[in-house]
N, C-alpha and C positions, 0 to 999 in steps of 0.2 A: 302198429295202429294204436290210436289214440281216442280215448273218449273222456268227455268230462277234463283233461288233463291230465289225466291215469291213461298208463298202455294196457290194451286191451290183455285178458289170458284165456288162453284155450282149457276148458274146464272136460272135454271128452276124454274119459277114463277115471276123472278124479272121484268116481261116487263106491258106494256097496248099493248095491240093488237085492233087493230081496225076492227070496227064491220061495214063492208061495202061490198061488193060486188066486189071486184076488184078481179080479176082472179087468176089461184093458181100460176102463175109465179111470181106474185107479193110476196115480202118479204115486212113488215113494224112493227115498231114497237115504242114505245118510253120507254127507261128505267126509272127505277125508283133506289130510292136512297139506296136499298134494299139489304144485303150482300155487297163485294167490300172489297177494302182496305184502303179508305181514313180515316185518323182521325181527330177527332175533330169536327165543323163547317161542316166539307165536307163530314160527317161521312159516311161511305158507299159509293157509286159508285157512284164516281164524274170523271166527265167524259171531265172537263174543264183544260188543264194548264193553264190559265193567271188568276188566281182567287185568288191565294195563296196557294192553297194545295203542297203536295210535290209531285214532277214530275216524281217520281221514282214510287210512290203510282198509281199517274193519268195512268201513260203507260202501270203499270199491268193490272189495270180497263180497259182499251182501248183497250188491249193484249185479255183478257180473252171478250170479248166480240166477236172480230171477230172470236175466238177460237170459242164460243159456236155456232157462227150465221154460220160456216163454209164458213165462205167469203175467198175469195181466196187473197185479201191485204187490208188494212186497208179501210176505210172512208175516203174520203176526208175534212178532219177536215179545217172547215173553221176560219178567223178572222173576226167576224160580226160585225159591225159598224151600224147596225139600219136606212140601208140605202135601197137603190132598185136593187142592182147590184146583177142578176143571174147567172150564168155560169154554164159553162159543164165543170162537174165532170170529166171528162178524162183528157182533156186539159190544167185544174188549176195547176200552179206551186206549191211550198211550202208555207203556209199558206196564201194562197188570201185573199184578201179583200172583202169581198162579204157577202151576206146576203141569198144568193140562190145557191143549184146547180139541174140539172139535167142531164137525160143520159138517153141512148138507150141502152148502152153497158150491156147485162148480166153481173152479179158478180158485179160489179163496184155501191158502195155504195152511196148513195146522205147521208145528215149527217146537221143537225142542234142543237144549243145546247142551251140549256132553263132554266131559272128557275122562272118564268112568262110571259114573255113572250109567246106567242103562236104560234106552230110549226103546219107550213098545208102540209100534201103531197097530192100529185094529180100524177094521172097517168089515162092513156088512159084505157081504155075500152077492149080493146084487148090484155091488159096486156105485153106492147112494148115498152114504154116511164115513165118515171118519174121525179118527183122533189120532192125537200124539201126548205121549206122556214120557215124563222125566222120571225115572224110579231109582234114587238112590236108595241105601237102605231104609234112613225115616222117612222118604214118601211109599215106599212098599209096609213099611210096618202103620204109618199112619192111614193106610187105605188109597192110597193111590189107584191105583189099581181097579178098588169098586168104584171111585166114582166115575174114574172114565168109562166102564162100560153102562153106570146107570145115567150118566147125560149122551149116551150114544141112545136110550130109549130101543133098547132091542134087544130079541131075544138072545142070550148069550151063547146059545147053541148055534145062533146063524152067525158070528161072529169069527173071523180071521182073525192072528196078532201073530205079526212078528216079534222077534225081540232081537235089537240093533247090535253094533258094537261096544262093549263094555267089560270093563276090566274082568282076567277069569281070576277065578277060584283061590288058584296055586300061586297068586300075587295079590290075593285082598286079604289080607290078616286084622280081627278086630278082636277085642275086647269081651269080657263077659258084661256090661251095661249092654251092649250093641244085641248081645244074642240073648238076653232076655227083654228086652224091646220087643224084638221079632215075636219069642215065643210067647210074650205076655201079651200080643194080640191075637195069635195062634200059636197051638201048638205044633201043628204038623208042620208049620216053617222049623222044626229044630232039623227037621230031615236036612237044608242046605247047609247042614254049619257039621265040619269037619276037624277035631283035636289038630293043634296047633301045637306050640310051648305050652306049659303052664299058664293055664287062664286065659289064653286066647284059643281062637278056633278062625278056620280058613271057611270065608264067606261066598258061597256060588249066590250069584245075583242071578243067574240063567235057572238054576234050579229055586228059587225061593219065586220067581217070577209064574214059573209053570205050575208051581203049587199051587199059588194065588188065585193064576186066571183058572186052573183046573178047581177049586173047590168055589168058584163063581160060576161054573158053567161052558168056558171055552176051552172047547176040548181040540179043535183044530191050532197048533200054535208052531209055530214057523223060527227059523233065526237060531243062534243063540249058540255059534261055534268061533267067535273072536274071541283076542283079548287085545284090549287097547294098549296096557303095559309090554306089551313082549312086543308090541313091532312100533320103534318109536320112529320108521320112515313112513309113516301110515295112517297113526293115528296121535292125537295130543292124549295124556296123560297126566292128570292131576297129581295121582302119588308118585308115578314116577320122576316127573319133572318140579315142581313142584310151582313154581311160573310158567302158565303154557296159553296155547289157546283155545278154543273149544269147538267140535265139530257139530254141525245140524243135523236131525233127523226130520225130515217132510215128508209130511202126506196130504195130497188131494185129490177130489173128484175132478178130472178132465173138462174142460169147456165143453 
């Protein structure tokens, strides 16, 4: 089957669904590199244009997603710069600059894109509010993290978050610049950094996350047993591959 001039692809099975408690209004998911149309590098559902792939490829992938998730208009596909800036999904122009969105609006998608990085949605409790955020290291050290739960406007005790697929531990090796970042905006991040060789240290993004959202108040936190580097039939991977493509994390409130 054919649509647009692109053959259709059957997207059932290709997601991670998260194992949390969040209400059934709640929609979330994060794709995987699994079926799709891209080739080569970006093989399967790559779900990035500025990466290289071909854009004709990317917008089927992008087409056929909101297609299966029955969303009523696209994601707000954002341009993430690994910085702190969250916004509302409804409001964003064409390709914002931002690192975060969230929304209250049923339908209206929040949309993060990864391939190590680690993607956290949060949403309220009452299944009414949500976000998505992009947390590499510098948007966890630059405060990621607080602003998307202070444009979420709620108390952070009533708040869910999971934390998506993202490289572990024992395959993200950085530098001492990178781990005095972290600690130079807290200290108690030095807890996720682990002696490596000399002058490096192994970076958990899973544990630097939980510290974050736990010394902000969310104390229910969900996720955060992948690694995008060790299953390269599964997920893209930026340091392992080093040209790849990028997978989505969504979150919304249900129509």
């Amino acid at each position: 089957m054919k649509k647009n001039g692109v053959a259709a692809i059957v997207l059932s099975g290709a997601f991670v669904l998260p194992e949390w408690p969040a209400r059934e209004t709640i929609g979330a998911l994060t794709t995987t590199r699994r079926v799709g149309h891209s080739p080569g590098p970006y093989g399967g559902f790559n779900l990035a244009l500025n990466v290289g792939d071909d854009a004709e490829a990317v917008l089927a992938n992008r087409g056929a997603l909101v297609s299966h998730l029955g969303l009523p208009r696209s994601p707000r596909w954002l341009h993430q710069v690994h910085g702190s800036r969250v916004i509302d999904a409804s409001d964003a122009g064409a390709d914002p600059e931002a690192d975060g969105t969230w929304t209250s609006v049923p339908g209206v998608a929040c949309a993060v894109l990864t391939a190590d990085c680690l993607p956290i949605l949060l949403c309220d409790r009452a299944g009414t509010r949500v976000a998505a955020l992009h947390c590499g290291w510098r948007g966890i050290a630059k405060g990621v993290i607080a602003a998307g739960i202070a444009a979420l406007a709620h108390p952070p005790d009533g708040l869910l978050a999971w934390l998506g697929p993202a490289i572990g531990a024992d395959r993200y090796e950085v530098d001492g610049p990178v781990r005095d970042a972290f600690t130079g905006s807290s200290a108690d991040l030095a807890e996720a950094f682990s002696p490596s060789r000399p002058g490096y240290w192994h970076l958990d993004l899973y544990r630097a996350a939980r510290l974050s959202l736990g010394t902000l108040g969310v104390r229910a936190v969900y996720g955060g047993e992948y690694c995008t580097y060790g299953e390269p039939d599964r997920f893209f991977s930026h340091r392992r591959d080093g040209t790849t493509g990028r997978m989505a994390t969504l979150i919304w409130v249900r129509p």
